[in-house]
C-alpha positions as CSV (number, residue, x, y, z in Angstrom):
1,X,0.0,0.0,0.0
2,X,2.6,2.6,0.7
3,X,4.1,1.9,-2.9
4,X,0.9,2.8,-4.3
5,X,0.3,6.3,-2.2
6,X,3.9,6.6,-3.3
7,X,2.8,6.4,-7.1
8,X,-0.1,8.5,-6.3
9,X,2.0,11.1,-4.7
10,X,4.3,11.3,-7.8
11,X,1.9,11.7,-10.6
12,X,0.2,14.4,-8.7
13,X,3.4,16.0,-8.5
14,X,3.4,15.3,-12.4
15,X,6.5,12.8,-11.6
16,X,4.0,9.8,-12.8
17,X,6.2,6.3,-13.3
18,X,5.5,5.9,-17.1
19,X,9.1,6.0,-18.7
20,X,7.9,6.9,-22.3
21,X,6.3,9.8,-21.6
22,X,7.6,13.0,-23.0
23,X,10.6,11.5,-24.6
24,X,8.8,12.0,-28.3
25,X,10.8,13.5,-31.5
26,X,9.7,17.0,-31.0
27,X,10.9,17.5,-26.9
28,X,12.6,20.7,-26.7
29,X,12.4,21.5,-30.3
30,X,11.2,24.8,-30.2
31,X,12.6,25.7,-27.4
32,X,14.6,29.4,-27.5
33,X,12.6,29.9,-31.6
34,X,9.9,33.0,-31.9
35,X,6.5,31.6,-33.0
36,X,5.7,34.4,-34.6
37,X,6.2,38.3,-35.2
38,X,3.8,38.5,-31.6
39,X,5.8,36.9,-29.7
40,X,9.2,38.6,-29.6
41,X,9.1,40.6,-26.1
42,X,12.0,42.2,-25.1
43,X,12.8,44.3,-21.9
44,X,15.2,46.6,-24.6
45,X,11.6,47.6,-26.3
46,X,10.9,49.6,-23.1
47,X,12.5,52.9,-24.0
48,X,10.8,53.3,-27.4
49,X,7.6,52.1,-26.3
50,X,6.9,54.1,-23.1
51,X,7.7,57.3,-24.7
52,X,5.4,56.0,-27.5
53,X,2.3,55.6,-25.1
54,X,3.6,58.0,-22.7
55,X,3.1,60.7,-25.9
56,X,0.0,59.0,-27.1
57,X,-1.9,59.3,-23.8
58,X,-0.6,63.0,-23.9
59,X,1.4,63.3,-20.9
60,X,4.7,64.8,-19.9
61,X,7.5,63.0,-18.7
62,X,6.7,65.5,-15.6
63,X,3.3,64.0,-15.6
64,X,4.1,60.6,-15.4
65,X,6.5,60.9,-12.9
66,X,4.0,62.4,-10.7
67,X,2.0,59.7,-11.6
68,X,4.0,57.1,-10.5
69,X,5.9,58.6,-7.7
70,X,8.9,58.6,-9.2
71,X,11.0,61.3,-10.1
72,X,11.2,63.0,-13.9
73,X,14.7,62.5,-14.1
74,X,14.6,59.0,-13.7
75,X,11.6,58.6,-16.6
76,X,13.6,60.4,-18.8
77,X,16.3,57.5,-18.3
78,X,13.9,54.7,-18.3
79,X,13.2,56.0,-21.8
80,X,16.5,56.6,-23.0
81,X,17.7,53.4,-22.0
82,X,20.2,54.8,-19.7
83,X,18.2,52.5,-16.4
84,X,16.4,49.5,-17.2
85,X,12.8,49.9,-14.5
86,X,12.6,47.1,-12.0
87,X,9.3,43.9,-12.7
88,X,7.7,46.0,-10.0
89,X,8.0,49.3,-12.3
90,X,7.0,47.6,-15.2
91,X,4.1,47.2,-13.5
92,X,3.3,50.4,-12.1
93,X,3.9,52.5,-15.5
94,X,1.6,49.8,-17.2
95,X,-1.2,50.3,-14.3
96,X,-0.6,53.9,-14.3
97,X,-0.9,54.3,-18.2
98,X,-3.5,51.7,-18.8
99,X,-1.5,49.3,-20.7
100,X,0.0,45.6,-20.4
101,X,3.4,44.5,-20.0
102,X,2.8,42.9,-23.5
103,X,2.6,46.6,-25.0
104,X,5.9,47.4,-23.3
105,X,7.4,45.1,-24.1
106,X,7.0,44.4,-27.5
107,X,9.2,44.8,-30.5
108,X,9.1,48.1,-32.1
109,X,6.8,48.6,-35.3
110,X,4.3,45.6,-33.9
């Protein structure tokens, strides 16, 4: 019995005891290749892009800052590429301009 709760225990933790599984042709193929124009997301797209919507939405790199707490000086380096914003600033300018992380992050021209 404790072989079996055992079993049970490792294909819940999807460590099941079936040897052939996931050792087909195609494992790992794709792995590190874009699917598609969509799909390429780089954090070196956030300069470009947050002046982009920061422009579109109408708002000064003043604004903004307010916005987010933050300081102008260190937008304006955010969108130079001079600082690369923190997950958790990511996250704030996409809140704060109404956008996803997607949009950010994004390859130019998209």
């Amino acid at each position: 019995m404790r072989e079996d709760s055992r079993g049970l225990e490792d294909k819940q933790r999807g460590r099941g005891r079936d040897k052939d599984k996931g050792k087909g042709k195609d494992k790992g193929k794709d792995k590190g290749k874009d699917k598609g124009k969509g799909s390429i997301l780089k954090i070196e797209n956030i300069p470009y892009n947050l002046r982009e919507i920061r422009i579109q939405r109408g708002l000064s790199n003043f604004d903004l800052a307010n916005m987010l707490h933050r300081s102008p000086s260190l937008i304006s380096r955010y969108e130079t590429g001079n600082r690369c914003p923190s997950l958790k600033s990511i996250l704030d300018i996409a809140y704060v301009l109404d956008v996803t992380i997607v949009d950010l992050l994004q390859e130019v021209g998209l």
